[in-house]
C-alpha positions as CSV (number, residue, x, y, z in Angstrom):
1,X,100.8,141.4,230.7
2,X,104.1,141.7,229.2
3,X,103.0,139.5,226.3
4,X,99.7,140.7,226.0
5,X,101.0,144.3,225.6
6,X,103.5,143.2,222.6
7,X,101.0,141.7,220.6
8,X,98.9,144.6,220.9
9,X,102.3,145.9,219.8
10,X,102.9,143.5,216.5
11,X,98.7,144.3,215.7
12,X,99.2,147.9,215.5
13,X,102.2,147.9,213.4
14,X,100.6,145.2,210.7
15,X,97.5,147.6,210.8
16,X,99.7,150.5,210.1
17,X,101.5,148.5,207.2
18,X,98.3,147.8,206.0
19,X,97.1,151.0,205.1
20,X,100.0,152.7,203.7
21,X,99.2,154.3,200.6
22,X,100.7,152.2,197.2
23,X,102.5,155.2,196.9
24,X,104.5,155.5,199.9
25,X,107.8,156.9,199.7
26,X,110.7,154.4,199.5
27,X,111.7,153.1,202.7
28,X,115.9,153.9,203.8
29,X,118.1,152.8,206.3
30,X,117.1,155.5,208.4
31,X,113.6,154.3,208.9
32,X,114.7,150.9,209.5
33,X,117.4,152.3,212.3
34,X,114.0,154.2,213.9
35,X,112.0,151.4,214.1
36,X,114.8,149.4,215.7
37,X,115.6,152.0,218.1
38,X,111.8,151.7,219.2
39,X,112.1,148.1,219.6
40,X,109.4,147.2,217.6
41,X,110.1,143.5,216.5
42,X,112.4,141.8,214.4
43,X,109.8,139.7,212.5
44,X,107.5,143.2,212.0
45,X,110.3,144.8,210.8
46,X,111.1,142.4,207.8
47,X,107.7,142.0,206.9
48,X,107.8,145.7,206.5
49,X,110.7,145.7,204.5
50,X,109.8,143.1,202.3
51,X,106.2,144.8,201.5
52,X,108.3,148.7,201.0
53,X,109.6,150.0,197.8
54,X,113.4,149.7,198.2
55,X,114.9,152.6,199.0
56,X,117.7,150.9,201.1
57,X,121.5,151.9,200.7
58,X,123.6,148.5,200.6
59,X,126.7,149.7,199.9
60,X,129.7,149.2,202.2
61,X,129.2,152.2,203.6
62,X,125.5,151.7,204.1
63,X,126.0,148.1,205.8
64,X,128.7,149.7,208.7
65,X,126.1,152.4,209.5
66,X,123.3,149.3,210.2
67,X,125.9,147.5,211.7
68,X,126.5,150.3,213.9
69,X,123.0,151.0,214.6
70,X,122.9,147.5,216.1
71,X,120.8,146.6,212.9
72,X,120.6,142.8,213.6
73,X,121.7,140.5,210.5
74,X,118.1,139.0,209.6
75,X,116.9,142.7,209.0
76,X,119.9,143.8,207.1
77,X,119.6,139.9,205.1
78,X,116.2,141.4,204.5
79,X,117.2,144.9,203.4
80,X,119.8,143.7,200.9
81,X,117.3,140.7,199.5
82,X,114.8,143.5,198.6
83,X,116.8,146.1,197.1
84,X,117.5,143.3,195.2
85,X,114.2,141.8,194.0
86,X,110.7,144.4,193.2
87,X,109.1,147.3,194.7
88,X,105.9,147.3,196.3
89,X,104.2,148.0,192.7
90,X,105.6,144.9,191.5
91,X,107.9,146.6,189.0
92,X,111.1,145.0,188.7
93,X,114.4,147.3,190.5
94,X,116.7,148.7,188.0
95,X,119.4,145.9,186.6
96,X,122.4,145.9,184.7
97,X,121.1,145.2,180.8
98,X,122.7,142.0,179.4
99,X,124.5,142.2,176.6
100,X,122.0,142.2,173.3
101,X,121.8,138.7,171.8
102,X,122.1,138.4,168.2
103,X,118.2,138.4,166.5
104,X,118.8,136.8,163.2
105,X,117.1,134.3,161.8
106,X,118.4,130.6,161.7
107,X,117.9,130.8,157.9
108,X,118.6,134.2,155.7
109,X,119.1,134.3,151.9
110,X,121.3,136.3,150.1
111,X,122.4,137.9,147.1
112,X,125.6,139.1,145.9
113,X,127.8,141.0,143.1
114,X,131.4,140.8,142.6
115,X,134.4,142.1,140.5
116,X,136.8,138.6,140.3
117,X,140.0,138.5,138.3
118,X,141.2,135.6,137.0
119,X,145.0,134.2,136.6
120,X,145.9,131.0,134.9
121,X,148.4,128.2,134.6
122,X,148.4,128.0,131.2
123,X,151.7,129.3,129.4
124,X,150.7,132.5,127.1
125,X,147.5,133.0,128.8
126,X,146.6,136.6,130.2
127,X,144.8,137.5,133.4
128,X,141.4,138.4,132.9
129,X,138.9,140.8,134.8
130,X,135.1,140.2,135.1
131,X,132.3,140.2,137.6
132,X,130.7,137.5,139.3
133,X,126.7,137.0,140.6
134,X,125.2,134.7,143.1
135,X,122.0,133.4,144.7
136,X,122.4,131.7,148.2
137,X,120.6,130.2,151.9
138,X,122.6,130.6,155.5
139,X,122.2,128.3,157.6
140,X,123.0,129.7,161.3
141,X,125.6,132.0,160.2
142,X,127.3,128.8,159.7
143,X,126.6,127.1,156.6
144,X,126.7,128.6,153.6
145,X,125.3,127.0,150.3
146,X,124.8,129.4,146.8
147,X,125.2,128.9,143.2
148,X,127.2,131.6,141.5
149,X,127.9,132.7,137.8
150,X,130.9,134.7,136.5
151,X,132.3,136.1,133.4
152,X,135.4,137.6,131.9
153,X,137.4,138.0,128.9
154,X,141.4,137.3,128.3
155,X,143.7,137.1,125.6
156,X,146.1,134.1,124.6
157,X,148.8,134.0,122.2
158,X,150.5,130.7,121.0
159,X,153.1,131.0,118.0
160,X,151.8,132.3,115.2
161,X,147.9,132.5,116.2
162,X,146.0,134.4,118.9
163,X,142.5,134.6,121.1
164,X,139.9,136.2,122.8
165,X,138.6,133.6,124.9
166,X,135.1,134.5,126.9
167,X,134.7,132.0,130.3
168,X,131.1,131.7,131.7
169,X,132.1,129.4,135.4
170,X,128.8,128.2,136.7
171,X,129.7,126.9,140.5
172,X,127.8,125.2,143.4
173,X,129.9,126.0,146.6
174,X,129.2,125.4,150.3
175,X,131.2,127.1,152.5
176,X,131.4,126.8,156.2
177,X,131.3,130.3,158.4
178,X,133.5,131.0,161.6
179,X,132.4,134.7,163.7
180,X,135.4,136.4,165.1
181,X,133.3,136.7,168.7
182,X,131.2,139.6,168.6
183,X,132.7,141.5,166.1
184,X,131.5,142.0,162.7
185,X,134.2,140.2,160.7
186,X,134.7,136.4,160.0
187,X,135.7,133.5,157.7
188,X,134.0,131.8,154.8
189,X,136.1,128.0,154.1
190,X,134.6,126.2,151.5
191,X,134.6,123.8,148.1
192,X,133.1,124.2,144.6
193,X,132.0,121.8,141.9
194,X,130.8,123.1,138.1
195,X,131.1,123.5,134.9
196,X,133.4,125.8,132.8
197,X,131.9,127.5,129.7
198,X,134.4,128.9,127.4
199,X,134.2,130.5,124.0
200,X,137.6,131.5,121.9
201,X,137.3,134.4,119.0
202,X,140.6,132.9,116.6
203,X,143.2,134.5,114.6
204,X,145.6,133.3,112.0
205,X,147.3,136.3,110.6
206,X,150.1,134.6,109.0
207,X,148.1,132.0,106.8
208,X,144.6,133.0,107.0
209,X,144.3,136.9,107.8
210,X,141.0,136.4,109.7
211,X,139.0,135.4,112.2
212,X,136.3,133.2,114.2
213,X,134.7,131.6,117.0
214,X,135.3,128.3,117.6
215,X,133.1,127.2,120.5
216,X,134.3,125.5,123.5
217,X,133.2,122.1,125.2
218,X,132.1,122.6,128.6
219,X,134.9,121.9,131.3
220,X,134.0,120.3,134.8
221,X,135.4,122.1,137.4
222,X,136.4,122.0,141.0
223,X,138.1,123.6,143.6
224,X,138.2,125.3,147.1
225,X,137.6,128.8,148.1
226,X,138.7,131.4,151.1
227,X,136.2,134.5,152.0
228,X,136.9,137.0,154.3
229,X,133.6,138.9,155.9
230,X,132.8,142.2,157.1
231,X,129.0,142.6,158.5
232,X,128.2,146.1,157.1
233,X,124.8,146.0,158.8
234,X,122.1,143.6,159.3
235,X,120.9,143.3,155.4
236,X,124.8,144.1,154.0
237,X,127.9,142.8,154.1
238,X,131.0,142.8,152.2
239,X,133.4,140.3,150.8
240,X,136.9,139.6,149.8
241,X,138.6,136.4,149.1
242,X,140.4,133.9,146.4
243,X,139.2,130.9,144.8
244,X,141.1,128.3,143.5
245,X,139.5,125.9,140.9
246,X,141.0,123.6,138.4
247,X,139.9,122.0,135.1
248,X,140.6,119.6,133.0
249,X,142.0,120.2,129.2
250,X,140.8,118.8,125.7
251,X,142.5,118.1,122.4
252,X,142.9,121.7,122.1
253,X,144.0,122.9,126.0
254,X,145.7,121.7,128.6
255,X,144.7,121.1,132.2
256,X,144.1,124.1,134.1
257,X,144.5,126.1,137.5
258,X,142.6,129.1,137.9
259,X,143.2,131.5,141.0
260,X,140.2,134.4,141.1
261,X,140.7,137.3,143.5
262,X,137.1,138.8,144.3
263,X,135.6,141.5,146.3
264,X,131.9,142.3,146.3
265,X,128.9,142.9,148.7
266,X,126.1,141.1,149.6
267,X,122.6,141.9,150.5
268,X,120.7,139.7,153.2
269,X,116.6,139.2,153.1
């Protein structure tokens, strides 16, 4: 009779679960603490927990009050697995958002435009100032290959003659990025090879008392190169850094070392 009169018992209750409306008020601790108090069974009781919306307070201080209640540990197992998991209209319960992963391409190209300024090695050679352009592919935000051309002027002075000398550098570089983490800035370490175009406007004032342009053989060229990068946004960034390149002289120059400071910007696409 006993056992006839609880599974009339367990019948009811999943007939009752049953029809509840889809949009059923969440179920709380409190209902769970009724339906213990009215003995209805352990096993009803978690399949009516895990068909509720969650409503349930896990916390500490929610956990000692079940506890308390004489909550058994398989319903409060239960409560804590679904406040955990999805509602009863499958929607997924509120999580902390993961940290936004970076959505950039594997491969971006880029442009850029640059002020450099050039020292040499050479004795009675000036600095000169010019700008710089260049075309390249990243690779990852690792790998780094572009082709870049820059000009300037500068003056040079040896005894009794002087020059305006024009430089056209025409460098293939691959560099090799490293991220600072998550922050915008990072390192650019790299090597160029190309060649060095140079023209030289002459003047004899003491014998001749005029001028020309004698032009100049190309120069090969090679050398390493330091950026450093700030990630304005996701199409711009900017860029600082020194290059270091040397050449080898003719009959009429020696060998050189050329330092060039640059700062520019970059646009991604």
């Amino acid at each position: 009779m006993k056992t006839r009169f609880r599974f009339s018992l367990m019948g009811l209750a999943f007939l009752l679960l049953s029809s509840l409306p889809l949009n059923a008020a969440p179920m709380t601790n409190a209902d769970v603490i009724k339906m213990v108090q009215a003995g209805i069974d352990e096993s009803v009781i978690i399949t009516a927990i895990q068909k509720a919306q969650s409503g349930f307070d896990v916390s500490p201080d929610g956990l000692i009050a079940l506890n308390q209640a004489k909550v058994s540990k398989e319903i409060i197992n239960a409560m804590v697995t679904r406040s955990s998991e999805r509602d009863a209209r499958g929607r997924p319960v509120a999580k902390p958002t993961p940290a936004a992963k970076d959505t950039q391409p594997p491969i971006r190209f880029y442009v850029s435009a640059s002020v450099v300024h050039a020292t040499y090695s050479e004795s009675g050679v000036s600095s000169g100032t010019g700008v710089g352009a260049a075309f390249g592919i990243g690779i990852k935000q690792r790998h780094f290959i572009e082709t870049e051309l820059m000009y300037w002027k500068h003056s040079r002075r040896d005894h009794n003659w002087s020059s305006i000398s024009t430089s056209r550098p025409v460098l293939a570089t691959y560099r090799f990025g490293i991220p600072f983490g998550s922050s915008r800035w990072g390192m650019q370490f790299g090597g160029s090879f190309g060649v060095w175009k140079r023209t030289f406007d002459n003047s004899y004032p003491d014998y001749h008392g005029g001028a020309f342009r004698t032009p100049h053989g190309d120069t090969v060229m090679l050398g390493l190169q330091t950026l450093c990068i700030f990630r304005v946004s996701d199409r711009f960034s900017a860029h600082t850094g020194i290059k270091l390149l040397g050449a080898a002289g003719n009959y009429s120059t020696e060998d050189v070392t050329l330092s060039i400071f640059t700062l520019g910007a970059n646009f991604h696409f």
